[in-house]
Each structure stands twice: as structure tokens, then as C-alpha cells.
C-alpha positions as CSV (number, residue, x, y, z in Angstrom):
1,X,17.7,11.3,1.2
2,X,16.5,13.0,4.4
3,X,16.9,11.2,7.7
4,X,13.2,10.7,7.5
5,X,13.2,9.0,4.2
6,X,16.1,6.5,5.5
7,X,14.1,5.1,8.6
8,X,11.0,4.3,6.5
9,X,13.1,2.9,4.0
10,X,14.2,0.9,6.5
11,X,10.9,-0.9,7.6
12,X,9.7,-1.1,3.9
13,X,10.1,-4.8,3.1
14,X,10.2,-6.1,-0.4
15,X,7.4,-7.7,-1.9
16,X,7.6,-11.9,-1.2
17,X,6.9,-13.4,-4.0
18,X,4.8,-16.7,-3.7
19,X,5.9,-20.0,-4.5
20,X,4.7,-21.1,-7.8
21,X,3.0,-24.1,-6.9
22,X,0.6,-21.2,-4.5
23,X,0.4,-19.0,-7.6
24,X,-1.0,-21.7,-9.9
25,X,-3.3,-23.0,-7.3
26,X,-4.7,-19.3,-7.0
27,X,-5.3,-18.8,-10.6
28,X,-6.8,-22.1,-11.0
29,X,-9.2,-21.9,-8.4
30,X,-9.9,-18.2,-10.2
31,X,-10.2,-20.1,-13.2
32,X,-12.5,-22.7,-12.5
33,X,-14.6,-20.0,-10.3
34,X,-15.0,-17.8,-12.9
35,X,-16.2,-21.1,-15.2
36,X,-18.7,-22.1,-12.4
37,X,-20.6,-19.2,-12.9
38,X,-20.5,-18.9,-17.0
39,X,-22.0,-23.0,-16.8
40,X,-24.4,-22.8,-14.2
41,X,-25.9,-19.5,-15.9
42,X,-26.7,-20.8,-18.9
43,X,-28.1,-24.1,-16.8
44,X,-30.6,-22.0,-15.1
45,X,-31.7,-20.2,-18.1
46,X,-31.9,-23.3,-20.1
47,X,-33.4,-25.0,-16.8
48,X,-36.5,-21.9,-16.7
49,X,-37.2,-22.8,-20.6
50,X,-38.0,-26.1,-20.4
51,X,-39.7,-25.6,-16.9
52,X,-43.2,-26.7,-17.9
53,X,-44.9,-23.7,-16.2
54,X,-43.0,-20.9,-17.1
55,X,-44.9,-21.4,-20.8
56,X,-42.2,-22.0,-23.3
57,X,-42.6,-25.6,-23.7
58,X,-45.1,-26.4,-26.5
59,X,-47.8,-28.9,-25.0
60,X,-49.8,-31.9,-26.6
61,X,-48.8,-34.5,-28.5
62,X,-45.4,-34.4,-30.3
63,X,-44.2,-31.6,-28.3
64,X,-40.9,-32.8,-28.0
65,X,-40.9,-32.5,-32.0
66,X,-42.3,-29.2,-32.0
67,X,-39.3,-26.3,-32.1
68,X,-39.4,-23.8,-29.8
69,X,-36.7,-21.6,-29.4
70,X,-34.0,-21.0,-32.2
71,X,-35.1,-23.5,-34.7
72,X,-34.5,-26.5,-31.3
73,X,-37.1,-29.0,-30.3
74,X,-38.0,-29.5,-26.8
75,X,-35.5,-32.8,-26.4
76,X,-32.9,-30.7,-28.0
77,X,-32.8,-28.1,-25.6
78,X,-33.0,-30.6,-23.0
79,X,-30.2,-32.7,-24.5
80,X,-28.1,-28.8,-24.1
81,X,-29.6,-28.4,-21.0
82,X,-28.1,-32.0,-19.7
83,X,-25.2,-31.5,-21.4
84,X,-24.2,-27.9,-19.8
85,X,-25.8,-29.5,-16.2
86,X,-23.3,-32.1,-17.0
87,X,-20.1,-29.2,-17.2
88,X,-21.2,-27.5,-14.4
89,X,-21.6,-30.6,-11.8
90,X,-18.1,-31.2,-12.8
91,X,-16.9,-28.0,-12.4
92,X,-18.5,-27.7,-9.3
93,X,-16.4,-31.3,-8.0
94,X,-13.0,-29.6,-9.5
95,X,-14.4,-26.7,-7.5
96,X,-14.7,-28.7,-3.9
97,X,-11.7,-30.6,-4.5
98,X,-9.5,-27.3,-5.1
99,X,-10.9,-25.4,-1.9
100,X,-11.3,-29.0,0.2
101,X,-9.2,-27.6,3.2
102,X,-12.1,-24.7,3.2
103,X,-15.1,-27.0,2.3
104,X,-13.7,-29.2,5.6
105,X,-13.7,-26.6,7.7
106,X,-16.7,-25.0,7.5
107,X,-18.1,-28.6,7.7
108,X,-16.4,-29.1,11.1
109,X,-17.7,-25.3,11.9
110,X,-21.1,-26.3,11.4
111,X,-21.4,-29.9,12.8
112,X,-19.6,-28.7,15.9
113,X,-20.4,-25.1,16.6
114,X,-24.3,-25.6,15.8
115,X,-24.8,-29.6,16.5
116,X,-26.3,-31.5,14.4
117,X,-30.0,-31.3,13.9
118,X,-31.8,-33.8,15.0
């Protein structure tokens, strides 16, 4: 090794590891991240079907007999839509309780920097 080589050697430091507890935390809030995006997806496209203007939805009576997409009524799709709504408002609590230090703070940030609007 050249005398070069030896004095940045020196300042190099190993990598620190994390503690576990940090790691876990880090890959569950990737986790559930990730998830909020594949459930609210779906809930928007399943939201823009049975949106009433958009023109999927039969209309008269018995509509929500009628099928309309994939061999599904209009209740079932609403039923799926509810039930995906249903995942994703969950995921987005799990979400707000995992980042709840954050969430607090940029509550704080905003009541106190800004005010309140009256």
C-alpha cells in the first residue's frame, strides 16, 4: 500500500449497520407504501366505472341487475369497489400510524408556520 492509500484507508469508516427494530420499521413502511398505491389504484378505477357520468353504468330500471363489465352487475362492482375502498382506508391508517412522528410534524409546521385559517 502506498502512503496515499493508508491515509484514506484511515478515514473510511465501516458501514453501521442499523438496529433491527429500524430495519423492520423501514421495510414495513416500504411495504405498506407500496400496498397503498396497488389498493387505491384499483379504487379509483373501480370508483370512475361506477361513476354515473362517465357512461358505464347501465341506466333504467334494474340496472343494478344488468351486467356490465366482466360478466358483474352494477352492485357487484360496487360491492368490489367497497370492499377494495375498505383495504385501502386501512392501509392508509397502518400508513399514518407508522409515519405518525412525520404526520405530527408537518401538522405542527402547518398550524404554526401558516396559522390557522380563519
Amino acid at each position: 500500500m502506498t502512503m496515499k492509500e493508508t491515509a484514506a484507508a484511515k478515514f473510511v469508516r465501516p458501514a453501521a449497520r442499523r438496529p433491527l427494530h429500524t430495519r423492520l420499521r423501514i421495510w414495513a413502511r416500504a411495504v405498506v407504501d407500496i400496498a397503498l398505491v396497488l389498493a387505491w389504484l384499483p379504487a379509483t378505477l373501480t370508483g370512475i366505472l361506477l361513476w354515473d357520468p362517465a357512461g358505464f353504468t347501465p341506466t333504467g330500471p334494474g340496472r343494478g341487475q344488468r351486467e356490465m363489465l366482466w360478466g358483474y352487475t352494477t352492485r357487484q362492482w360496487g360491492d368490489i369497489h367497497w370492499w377494495i375502498c375498505v383495504a385501502a382506508v386501512a392501509l392508509t391508517l397502518a400508513h399514518i400510524a407508522l409515519d405518525f412522528k412525520a404526520f405530527k410534524g408537518a401538522m405542527k409546521y402547518l398550524v404554526h408556520a401558516h396559522g390557522v385559517p380563519v
